[in-house]
N, C-alpha and C positions, 0 to 999 in steps of 0.2 A: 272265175274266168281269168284272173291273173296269173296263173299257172299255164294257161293256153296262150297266152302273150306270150309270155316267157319263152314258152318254147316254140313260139314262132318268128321271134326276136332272132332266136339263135340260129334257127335254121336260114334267114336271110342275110343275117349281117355277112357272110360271104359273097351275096350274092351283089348287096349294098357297093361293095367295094370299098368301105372306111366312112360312106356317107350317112351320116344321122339324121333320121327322121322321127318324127312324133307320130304316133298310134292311128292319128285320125287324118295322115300325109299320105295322097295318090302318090303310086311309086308309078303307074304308068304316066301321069300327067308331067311330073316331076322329072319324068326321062329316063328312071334309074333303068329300068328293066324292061325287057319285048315280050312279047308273046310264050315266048319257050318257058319263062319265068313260071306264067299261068299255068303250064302243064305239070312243072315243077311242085308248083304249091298245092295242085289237084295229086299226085303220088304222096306228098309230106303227110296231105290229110289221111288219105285211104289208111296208108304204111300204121301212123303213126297212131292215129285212133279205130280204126279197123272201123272204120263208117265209107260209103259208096256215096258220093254226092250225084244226086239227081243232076237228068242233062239241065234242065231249067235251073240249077242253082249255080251252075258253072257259067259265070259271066266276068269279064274284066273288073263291073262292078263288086260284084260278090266276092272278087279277088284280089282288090285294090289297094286295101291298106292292113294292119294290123289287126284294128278293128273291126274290117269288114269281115277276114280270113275267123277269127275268133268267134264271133260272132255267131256266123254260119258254123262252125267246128261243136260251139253250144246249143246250136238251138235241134240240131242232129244228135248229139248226148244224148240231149233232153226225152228226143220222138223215140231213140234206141234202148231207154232206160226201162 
C-alpha cells in the first residue's frame, strides 16, 4: 500500500501548497483544501487506478487524509482483482 501513498503524496503536494502533513492528518479539518479538492481526489482515483468509487464511499471522510484516500484505493484493488 506504500506505493499508493506515494502516489498520492504526489499528486497533492501541489495542491498542499508547501504544507506538510503526516498520512493520518485531516486536510479538511486542518484547512488546507475545500470541497473542489474531494472531486479532485475522486478523478486522481478513477484516472489513475481505473476503479469507479461507489456514491457511498465518496465522503469527506473516505477523502480525508492520505490514509483514508489509500486505503479506500486498496480495499477496491482488492474487490476488482
Amino acid at each position: 500500500m506504500e506505493n499508493i501513498k506515494v502516489k498520492i503524496r504526489e499528486r497533492i503536494k501541489p495542491i498542499l501548497q508547501g504544507n506538510e502533513i503526516d498520512d493520518d492528518e485531516n486536510f479538511f479539518e486542518l484547512g488546507l483544501v475545500h470541497s473542489l479538492f474531494a472531486m479532485q481526489i475522486i478523478l486522481f482515483i478513477e484516472k489513475e487506478y481505473k476503479i469507479e468509487l461507489d456514491p457511498e464511499e465518496v465522503s469527506l471522510e473516505n477523502l480525508s487524509s492520505v490514509n483514508a484516500i489509500a486505503e479506500i484505493i486498496d480495499e477496491r484493488l482488492k474487490v476488482n482483482s
